[in-house]
C-alpha positions in Angstrom: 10.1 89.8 6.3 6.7 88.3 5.5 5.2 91.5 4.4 8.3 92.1 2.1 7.9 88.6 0.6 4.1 89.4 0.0 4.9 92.9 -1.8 7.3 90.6 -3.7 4.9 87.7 -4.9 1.9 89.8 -5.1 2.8 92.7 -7.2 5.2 93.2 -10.5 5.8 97.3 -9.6 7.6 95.9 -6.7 9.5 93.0 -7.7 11.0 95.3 -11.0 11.9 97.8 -8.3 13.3 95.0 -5.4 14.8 92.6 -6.8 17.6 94.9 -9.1 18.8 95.9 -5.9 20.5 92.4 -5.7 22.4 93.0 -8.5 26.5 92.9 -7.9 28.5 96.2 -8.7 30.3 95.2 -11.4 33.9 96.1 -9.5 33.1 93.3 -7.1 31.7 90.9 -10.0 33.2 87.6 -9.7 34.7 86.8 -13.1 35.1 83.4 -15.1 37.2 82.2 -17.9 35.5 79.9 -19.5 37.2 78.0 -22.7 35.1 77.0 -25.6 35.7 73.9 -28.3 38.0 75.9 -30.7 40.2 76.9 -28.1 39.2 80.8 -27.5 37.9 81.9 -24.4 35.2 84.3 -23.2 34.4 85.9 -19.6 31.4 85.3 -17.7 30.7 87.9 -15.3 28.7 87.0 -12.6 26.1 90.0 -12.4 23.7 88.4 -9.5 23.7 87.0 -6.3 20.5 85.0 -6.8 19.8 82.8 -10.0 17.2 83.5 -12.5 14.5 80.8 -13.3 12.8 79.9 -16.4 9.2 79.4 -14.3 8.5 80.0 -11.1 8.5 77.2 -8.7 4.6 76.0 -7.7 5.0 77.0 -4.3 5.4 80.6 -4.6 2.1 80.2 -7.3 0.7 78.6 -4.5 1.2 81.5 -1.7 0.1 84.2 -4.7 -2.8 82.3 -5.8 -4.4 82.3 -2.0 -2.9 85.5 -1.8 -5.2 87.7 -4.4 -7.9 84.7 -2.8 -8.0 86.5 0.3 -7.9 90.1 -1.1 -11.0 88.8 -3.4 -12.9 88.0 -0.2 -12.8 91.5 1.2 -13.8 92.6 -2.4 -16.7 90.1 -2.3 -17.5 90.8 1.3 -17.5 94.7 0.8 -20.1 94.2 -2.5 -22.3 91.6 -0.4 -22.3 94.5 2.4 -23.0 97.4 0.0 -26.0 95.5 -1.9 -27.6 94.1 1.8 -28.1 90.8 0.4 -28.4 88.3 3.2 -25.6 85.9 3.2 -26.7 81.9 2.3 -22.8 80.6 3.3 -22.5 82.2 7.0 -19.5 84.9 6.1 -19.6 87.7 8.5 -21.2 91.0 6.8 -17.9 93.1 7.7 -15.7 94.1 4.8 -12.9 94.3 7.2 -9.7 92.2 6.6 -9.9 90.7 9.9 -13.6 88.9 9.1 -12.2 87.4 5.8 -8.7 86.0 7.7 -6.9 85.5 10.9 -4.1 87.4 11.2 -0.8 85.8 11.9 -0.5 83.1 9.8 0.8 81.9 6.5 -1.9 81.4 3.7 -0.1 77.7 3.8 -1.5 77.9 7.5 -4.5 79.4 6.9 -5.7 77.1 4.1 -4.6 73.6 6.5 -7.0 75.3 9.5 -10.0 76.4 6.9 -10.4 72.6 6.0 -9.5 70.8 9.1 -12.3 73.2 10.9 -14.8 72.9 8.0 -14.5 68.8 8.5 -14.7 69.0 11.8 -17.6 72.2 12.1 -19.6 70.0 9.3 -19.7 66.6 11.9 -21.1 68.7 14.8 -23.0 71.2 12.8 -26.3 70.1 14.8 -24.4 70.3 18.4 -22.5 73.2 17.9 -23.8 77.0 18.1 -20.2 77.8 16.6 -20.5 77.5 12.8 -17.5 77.9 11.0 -17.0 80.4 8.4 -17.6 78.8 5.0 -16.7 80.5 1.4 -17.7 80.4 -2.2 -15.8 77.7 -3.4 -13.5 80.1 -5.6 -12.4 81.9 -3.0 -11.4 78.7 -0.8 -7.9 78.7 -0.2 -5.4 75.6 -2.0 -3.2 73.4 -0.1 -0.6 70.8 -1.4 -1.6 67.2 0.0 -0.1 66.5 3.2 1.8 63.1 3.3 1.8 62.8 7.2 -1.8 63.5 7.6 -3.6 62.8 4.6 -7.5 63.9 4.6 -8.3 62.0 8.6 -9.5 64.1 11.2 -7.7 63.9 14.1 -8.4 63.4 17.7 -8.8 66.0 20.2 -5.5 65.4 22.1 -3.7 65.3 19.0 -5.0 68.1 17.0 -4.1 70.4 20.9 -0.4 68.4 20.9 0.0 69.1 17.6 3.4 70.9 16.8 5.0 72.8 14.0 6.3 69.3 12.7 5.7 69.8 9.1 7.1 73.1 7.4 3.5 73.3 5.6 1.4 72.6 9.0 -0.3 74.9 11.7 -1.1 73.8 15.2 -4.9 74.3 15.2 -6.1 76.8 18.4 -7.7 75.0 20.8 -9.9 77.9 21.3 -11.7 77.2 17.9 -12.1 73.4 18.5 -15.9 72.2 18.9 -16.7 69.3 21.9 -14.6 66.9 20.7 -16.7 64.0 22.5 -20.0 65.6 20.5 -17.3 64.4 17.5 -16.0 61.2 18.3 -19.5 60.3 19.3 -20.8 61.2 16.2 -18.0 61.0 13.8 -18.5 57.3 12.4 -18.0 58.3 8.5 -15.1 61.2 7.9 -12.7 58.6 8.4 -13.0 58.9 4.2 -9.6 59.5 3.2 -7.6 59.2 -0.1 -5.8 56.1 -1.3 -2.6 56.6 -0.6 -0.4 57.2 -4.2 -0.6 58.9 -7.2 -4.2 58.8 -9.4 -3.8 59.5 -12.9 -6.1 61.7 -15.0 -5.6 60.2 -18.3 -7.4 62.1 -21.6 -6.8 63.0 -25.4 -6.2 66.6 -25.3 -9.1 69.0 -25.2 -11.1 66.5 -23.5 -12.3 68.5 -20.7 -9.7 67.6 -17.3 -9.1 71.1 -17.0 -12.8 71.2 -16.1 -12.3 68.0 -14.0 -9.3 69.4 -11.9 -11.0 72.5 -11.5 -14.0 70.3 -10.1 -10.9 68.2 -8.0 -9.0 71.3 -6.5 -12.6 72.7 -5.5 -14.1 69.7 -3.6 -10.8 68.9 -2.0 -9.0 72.2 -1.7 -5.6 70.0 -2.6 -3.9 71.3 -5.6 -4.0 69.0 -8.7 -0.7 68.3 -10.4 0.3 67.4 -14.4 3.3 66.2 -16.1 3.3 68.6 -18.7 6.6 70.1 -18.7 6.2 73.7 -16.9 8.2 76.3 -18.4 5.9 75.3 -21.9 3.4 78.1 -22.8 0.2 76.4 -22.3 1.7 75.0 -19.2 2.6 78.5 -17.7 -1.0 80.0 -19.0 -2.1 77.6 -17.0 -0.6 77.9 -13.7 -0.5 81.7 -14.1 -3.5 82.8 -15.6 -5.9 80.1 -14.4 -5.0 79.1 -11.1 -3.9 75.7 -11.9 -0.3 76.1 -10.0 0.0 72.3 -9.9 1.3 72.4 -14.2 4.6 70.2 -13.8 4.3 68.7 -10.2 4.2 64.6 -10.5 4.4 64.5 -7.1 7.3 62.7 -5.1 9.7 59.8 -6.1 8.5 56.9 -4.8 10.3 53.9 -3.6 11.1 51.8 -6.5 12.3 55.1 -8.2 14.9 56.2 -5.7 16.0 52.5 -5.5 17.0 53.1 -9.1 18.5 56.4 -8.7 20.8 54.2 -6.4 22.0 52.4 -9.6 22.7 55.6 -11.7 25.5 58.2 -11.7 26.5 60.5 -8.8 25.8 63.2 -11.5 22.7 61.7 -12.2 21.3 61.2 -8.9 22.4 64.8 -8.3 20.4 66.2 -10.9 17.0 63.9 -10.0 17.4 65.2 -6.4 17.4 68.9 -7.1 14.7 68.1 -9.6 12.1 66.5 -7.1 13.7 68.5 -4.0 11.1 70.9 -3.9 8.3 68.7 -5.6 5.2 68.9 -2.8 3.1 65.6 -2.4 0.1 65.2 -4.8 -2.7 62.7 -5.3 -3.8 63.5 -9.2 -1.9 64.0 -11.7 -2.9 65.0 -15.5 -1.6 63.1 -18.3 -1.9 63.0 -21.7 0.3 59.8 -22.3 0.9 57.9 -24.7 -0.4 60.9 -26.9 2.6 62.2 -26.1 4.8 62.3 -23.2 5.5 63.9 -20.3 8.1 65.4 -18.8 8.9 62.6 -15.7 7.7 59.3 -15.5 5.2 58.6 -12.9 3.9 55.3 -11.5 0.3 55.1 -10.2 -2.0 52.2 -9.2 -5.5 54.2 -9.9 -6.7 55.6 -13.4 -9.3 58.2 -14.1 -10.1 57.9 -17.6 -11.7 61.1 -18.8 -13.1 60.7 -22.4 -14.8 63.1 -25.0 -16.6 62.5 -28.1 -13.9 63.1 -31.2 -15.9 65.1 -33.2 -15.6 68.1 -30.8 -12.2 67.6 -28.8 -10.4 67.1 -32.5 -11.7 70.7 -33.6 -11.0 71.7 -30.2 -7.5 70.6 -30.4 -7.1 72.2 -34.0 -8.0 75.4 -32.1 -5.5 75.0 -29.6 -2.7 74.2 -32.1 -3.9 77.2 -34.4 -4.2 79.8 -31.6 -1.8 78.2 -29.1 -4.4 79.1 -26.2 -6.8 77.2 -24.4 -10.0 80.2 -25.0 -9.6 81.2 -28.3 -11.9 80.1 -31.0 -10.7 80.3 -34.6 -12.8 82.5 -37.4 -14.5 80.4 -40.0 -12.4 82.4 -42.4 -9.7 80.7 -40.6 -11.7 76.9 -41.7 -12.3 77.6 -45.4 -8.4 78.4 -45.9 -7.3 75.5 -44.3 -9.8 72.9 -45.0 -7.7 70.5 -47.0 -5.5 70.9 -43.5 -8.3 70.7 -41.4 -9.8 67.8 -42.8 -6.3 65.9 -43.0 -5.5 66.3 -39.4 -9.5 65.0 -38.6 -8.7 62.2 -40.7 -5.4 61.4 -38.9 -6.6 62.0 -35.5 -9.6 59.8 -35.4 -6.5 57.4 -35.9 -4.7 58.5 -32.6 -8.0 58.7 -31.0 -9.1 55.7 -31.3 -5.6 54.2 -30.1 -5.1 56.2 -27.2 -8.5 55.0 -25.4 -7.3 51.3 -26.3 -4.2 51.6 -25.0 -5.4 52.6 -21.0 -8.4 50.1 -21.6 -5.9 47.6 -22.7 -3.0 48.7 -19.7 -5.0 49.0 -17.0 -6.9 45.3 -18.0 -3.4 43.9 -18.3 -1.6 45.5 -14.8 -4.9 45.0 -13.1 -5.0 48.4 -12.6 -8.6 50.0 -11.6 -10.0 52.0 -13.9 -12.8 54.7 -14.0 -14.2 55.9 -17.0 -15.8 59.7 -17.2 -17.4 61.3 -20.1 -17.4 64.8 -20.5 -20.6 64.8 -21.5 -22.0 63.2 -18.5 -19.9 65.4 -16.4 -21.7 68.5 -18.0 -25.2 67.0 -18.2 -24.9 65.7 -14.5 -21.6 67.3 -12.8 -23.1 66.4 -9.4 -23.6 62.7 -9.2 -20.3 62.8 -12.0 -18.4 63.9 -9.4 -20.0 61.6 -7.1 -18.4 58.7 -8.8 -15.0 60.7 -8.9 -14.3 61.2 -5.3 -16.2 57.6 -4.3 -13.4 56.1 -6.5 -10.4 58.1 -4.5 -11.7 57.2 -1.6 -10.3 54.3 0.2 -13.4 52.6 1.4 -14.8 51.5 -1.9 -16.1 52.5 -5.8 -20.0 53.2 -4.5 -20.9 57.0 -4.1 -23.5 55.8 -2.2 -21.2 54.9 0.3 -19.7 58.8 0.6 -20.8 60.7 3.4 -22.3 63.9 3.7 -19.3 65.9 4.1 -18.3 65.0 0.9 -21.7 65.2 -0.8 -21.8 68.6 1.0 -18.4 69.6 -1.0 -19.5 68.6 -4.0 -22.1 70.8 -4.3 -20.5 73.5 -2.7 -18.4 73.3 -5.5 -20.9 72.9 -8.1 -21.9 76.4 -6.5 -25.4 74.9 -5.3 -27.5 75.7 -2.6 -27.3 73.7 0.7 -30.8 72.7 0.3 -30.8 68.5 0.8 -33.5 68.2 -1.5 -32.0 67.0 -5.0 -31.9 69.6 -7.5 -32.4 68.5 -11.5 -29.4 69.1 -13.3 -28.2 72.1 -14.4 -26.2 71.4 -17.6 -24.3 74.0 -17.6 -20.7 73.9 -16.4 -18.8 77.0 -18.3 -18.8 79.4 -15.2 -17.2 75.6 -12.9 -13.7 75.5 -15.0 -10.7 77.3 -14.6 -11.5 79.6 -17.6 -14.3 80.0 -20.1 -15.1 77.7 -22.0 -14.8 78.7 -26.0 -18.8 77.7 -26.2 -20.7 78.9 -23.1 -24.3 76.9 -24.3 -24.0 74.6 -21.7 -25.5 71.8 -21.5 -27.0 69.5 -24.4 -25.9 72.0 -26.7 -22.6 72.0 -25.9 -22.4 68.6 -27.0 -21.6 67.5 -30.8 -21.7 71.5 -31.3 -19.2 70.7 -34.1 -21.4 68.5 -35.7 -24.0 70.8 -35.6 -21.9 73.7 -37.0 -20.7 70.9 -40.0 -17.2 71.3 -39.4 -16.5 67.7 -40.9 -17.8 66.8 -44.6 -20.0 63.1 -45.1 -16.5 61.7 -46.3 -14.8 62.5 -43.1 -17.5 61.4 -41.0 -17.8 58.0 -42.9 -13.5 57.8 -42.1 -14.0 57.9 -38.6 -16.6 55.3 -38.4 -14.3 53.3 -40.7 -11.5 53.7 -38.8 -12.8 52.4 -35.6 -14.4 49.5 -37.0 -11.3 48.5 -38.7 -9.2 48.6 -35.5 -12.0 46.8 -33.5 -12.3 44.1 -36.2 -8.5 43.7 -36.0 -8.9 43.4 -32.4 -11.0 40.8 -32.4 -9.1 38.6 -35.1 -6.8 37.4 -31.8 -9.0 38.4 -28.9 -5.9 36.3 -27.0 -3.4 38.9 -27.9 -5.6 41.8 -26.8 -7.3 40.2 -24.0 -9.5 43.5 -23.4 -13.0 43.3 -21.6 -13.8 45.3 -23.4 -13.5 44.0 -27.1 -15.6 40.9 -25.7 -18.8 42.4 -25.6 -21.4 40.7 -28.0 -24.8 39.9 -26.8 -25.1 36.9 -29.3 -22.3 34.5 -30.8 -22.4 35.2 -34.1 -23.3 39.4 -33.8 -20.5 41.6 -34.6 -18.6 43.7 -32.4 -19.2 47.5 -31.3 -16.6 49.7 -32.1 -15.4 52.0 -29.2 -17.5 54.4 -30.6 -20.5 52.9 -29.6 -19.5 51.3 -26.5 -19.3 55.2 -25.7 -22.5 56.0 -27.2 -20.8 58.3 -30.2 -21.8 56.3 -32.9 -23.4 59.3 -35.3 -25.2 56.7 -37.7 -26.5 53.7 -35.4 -26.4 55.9 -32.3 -28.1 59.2 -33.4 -25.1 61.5 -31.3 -25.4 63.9 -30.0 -29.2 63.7 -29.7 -28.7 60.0 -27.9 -27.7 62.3 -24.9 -30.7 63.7 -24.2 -30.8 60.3 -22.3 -27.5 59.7 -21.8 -26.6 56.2 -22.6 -24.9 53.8 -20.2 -21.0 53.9 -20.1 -19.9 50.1 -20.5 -18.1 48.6 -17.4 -14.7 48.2 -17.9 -12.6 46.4 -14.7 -9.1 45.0 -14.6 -8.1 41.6 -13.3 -7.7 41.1 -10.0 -4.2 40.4 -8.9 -3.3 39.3 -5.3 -1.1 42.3 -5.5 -1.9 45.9 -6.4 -1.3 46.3 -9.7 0.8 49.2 -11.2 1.5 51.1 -14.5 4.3 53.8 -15.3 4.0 56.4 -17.8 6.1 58.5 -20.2 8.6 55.4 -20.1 7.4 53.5 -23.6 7.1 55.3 -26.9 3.8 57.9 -27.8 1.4 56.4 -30.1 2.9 59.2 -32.3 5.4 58.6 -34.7 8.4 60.6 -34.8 8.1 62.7 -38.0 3.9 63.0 -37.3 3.1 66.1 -38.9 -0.1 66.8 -36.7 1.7 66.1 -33.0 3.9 69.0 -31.9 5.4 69.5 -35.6 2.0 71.7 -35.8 3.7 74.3 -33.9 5.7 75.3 -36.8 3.6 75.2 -39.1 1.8 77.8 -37.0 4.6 79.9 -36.8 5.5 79.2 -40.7 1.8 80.2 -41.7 2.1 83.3 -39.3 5.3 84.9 -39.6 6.5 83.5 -36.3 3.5 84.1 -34.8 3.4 87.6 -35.6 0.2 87.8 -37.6 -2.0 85.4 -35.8 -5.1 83.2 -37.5 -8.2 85.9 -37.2 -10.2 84.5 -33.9 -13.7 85.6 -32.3 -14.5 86.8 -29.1 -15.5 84.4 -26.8 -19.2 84.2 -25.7 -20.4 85.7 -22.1 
């Protein structure tokens, strides 16, 4: 049964030959008579004994994602073999199947034993001749994040006593266990889990947390999940294309929301359960709220803040509404027929921009919700102590990366695809081969950042809007600092010295700032911190209206005029290959 099921996930040639085979003869069809509005009634024929979905369900991505994983290690095995170069991560030089994975077990299995052993292989390293196989980061198999034992290493009674308790959970063999007294002697720091609940990766689209997740998913093999409605294209490019198989999952209904399915409709509460039935547990989820919203509303406690300069993530996101792809970059033929378009939907954006970032500032100062601000262009300047920050502030112990231990300093870099050397490496700046796909500008570094600025995409006039615009909203900000009681509109170094505009508190300021070329020394990101409450606080998304207005012309009415401009999408905009 389990090789069938693998013929079945793994390759198209057989499901198209398979799966007709469950098709009903049509003189044992089950027939309906169904009656319509005017009165007349048609015949449904049942033709199938299994139903037909839209998307497929994030579990099944899951198994075929680790799936061509492990067939991509004996590829990468075989070619390290062939070539004799000596092997820096400890893999077996055997190109067999059997050196790349045990046999046996479920990748679901395989993936929960690859981490537990590297956490536990990692403590003991120095005490143990046993080291444990470890992998390129992109061929490390995913796991969804298990509720009942969360990221703790477990004792050595209970990891031997351990049952098949969970569906998604393998009893680890004894036999591959290190001294267990070497670890509980030595183990004083991988108690490091996750806070419990849902974390929120909040950003303007095109602002890099595809990048981020990738980053996530690769330091903590747990599959990131977004509330971007899955069966959308963009959604379903990027759970099938670019191993992101976490696109819809908002993880499980908590409490307070299944004590409110207990006040709705038996049909209601029907259709919620079958909706979140299958939904595995997560601990990150993307959102793009109150830009628009998403598909389920999801509370969280925790909020990453990922932010981009709006120069470049407003002509990235003209791309992505002009091509409807997340890697394809638009000709310049393309900017010199639309620039009256172009120009109106910069002008508008900076707008929506500018609102979005004040509205999670604002929320998360309110609800006394803690907050963490990323900028893309620190996390591609300095992705390692970026990412530093990142996993410090999921941790339950505290904010300070300083206070993370090795293991997770070791993942980071691992990720980062850099040497196990402890001696700190400079920088790299260069994160396009890190993401999930390439990157429509593979410059890296510095000049990846403000490249639109560079390429003068926007004219003086335009330029000159957006600085407008966000000094106008800061200065109506400030008129009632009571109604918008925001740390981070009351930040004057003098009484009677205007405001900065959140332009500058980000260092994007073009004419009192100098960006991009202010980033050769990156400037400090200004602290931002939410009240403390005696209780956690909380904040719900995709509940309240989108910043948007109904009839906005550049939100998602910009998919038709695609499709109006290109016959349906028939004769696409021109486009350039992307850079290697």
């Amino acid at each position: 049964n389990r090789d069938a099921l693998s013929l079945l996930i793994t390759t198209k040639r057989f499901a198209y030959a398979i799966l007709p085979l469950f098709r009903v003869p049509r003189h044992v069809c089950q027939h309906y008579q169904h009656k319509l509005e005017d009165g007349s009634c048609i015949t449904i024929v049942e033709k199938y004994r299994f139903v037909v979905l839209p998307i497929q369900d994030p579990v099944t991505l899951l198994d075929r994602l680790n799936t061509k994983r492990l067939r991509q290690r004996i590829l990468w095995t075989a070619k390290n073999t062939a070539n004799n170069k000596p092997d820096t991560e400890g893999v077996t030089q055997n190109a067999s199947s059997s050196a790349c994975y045990h046999y046996g077990r479920s990748t679901d299995e395989m993936a929960f034993e690859e981490w537990s052993m590297m956490q536990i292989h990692h403590d003991v390293k120095q005490n143990n001749e046993t080291e444990w196989k470890t992998w390129p980061a992109h061929l490390e198999l995913l796991r969804f994040l298990d509720d009942q034992y969360g990221n703790m290493i477990e004792s050595s009674s209970n990891l031997k006593q351990r049952t098949n308790q969970s569906k998604r959970t393998v009893q680890l063999p004894s036999c591959l266990l290190p001294n267990m007294s070497k670890v509980n002697a030595t183990n004083t720091s991988s108690g490091n889990a996750f806070r419990p609940g849902i974390v929120l990766l909040a950003s303007y689209p095109r602002s890099g947390n595809t990048l981020l997740r990738t980053l996530l998913e690769r330091t903590t093999s747990i599959v990131t999940g977004s509330d971007t409605r899955p069966d959308r294209t963009l959604s379903k490019s990027l759970a099938m294309q670019y191993d992101l198989v976490g696109e819809g999952l908002v993880g499980k209904a908590t409490d307070a929301g299944m004590n409110k399915q207990k006040k709705q409709s038996s049909s209601a509460r029907l259709k919620s359960h079958f909706q979140t039935a299958y939904d595995p547990p997560l601990s990150i989820v993307k959102t793009h709220f109150p830009e628009r919203k998403g598909w389920k509303p999801v509370n969280s406690s925790r909020v990453l803040l990922l932010i981009r300069n709006p120069y470049d993530s407003i002509d990235s996101y003209w791309n992505l509404c002009c091509t409807n792809t997340h890697t394809t970059s638009l000709d310049e033929s393309v900017y010199k027929t639309y620039a009256n378009k172009f120009e109106s939907l910069a002008r508008h954006e900076i707008q929506i921009w500018v609102d979005f970032h004040y509205y999670w500032l604002d929320v998360c100062e309110k609800e006394g919700v803690p907050l963490l601000v990323v900028r893309y262009e620190d996390l591609v300047l300095d992705p390692e102590s970026e990412m530093q920050r990142v996993i410090a502030f999921l941790m339950e112990d505290g904010d300070d990366k300083s206070l993370l231990d090795s293991f997770w300093k070791w993942r980071i870099r691992h990720a980062l695809g850099k040497s196990d050397n402890p001696e700190p490496q400079s920088a790299t700046g260069n994160t396009s081969n890190l993401g999930s796909y390439q990157p429509r500008s593979s410059s890296g570094g510095i000049l990846s950042i403000g490249k639109t600025l560079r390429k003068n995409r926007y004219s003086e006039s335009t330029l000159t809007h957006m600085h407008d615009v966000a000094a106008t909203v800061e200065a109506n900000r400030n008129k009632n600092t009571s109604k918008f009681a925001n740390i981070a509109s009351i930040n004057k170094t003098k009484k009677n010295q205007s405001y900065e505009t959140i332009l500058q508190q980000f260092g994007y300021d073009i004419c009192k700032q100098n960006f991009p070329e202010n980033f050769k020394h990156p400037p400090p990101v200004v602290a931002f911190a939410g009240k403390q409450n005696k209780t956690p606080g909380r904040v719900t998304i995709n509940k309240s209206p989108e910043i948007r207005s109904i009839d906005d012309e550049f939100g998602r009415k910009m998919t038709h005029w695609r499709r109006g401009e290109t016959d349906n999408d028939a004769n696409p905009f021109p486009t350039v290959s992307r850079r290697r």
